[in-house]
Steps between C-alpha positions, in 0.01 A plus 500: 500500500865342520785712472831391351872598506759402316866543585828384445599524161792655322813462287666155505805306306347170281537230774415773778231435733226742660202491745194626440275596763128555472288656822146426474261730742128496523231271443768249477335204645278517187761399264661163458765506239766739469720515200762657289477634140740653297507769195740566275554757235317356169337185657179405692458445866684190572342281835831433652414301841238453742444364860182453727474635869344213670713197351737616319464346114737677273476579149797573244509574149751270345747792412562557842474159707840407669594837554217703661351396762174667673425521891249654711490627877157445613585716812656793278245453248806538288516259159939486395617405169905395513634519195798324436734464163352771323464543135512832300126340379418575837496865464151606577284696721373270764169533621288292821153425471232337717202290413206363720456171317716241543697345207343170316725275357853570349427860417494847763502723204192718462245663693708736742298790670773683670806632369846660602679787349731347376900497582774477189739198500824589271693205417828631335747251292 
């Protein structure tokens, strides 16, 4: 099992910027993507960005490339999404995941085993 924790969300101005932080514990050497998804009242799940632990490919959904940018910490086992020149839109909970397969062409999507709690992103304009 993997074990994820979100943190560092909160209230923010449009054009604000937050971290958020997600701590992955466990069986972590079985995973191999990490990403962010986000929730918001009346909508789907949204994929919102996605990096691998060994090399480092990134994924974006178009809404949000140029201003958030996704890291990882191998050492920490600790995946960061910066978030930079926030949008009310961008009110959502955000949520990590983790998946064993790695990603096949342009899409990182789908197929996510292991999921955070979830931590609530307020974007107020």
């Amino acid at each position: 099992q993997v074990q994820l924790v979100e943190s560092g969300g909160g209230l923010v101005q449009a054009g604000g910027s937050l971290r958020l932080s997600c701590a992955a514990s466990g069986r972590t050497f079985s995973t191999t993507i990490m990403a962010w998804f986000r929730l918001a009242p009346g909508k789907e799940r949204e994929f919102v960005a996605a990096v691998s632990w060994s090399r480092s490919v990134t994924y974006y959904t178009e809404s949000v490339q140029g201003r958030f940018t996704i890291s990882r910490d191998n050492a920490k086992n600790t995946v960061y999404l910066q978030m930079d020149s926030l949008r009310s839109e961008d009110t959502a909970v955000y949520y990590c995941a983790a998946r064993s397969n790695i990603c096949k062409g342009s899409r990182c999507d789908e197929e996510y085993e292991y999921w955070g709690q979830g931590t609530q992103v307020t974007v107020s304009s």
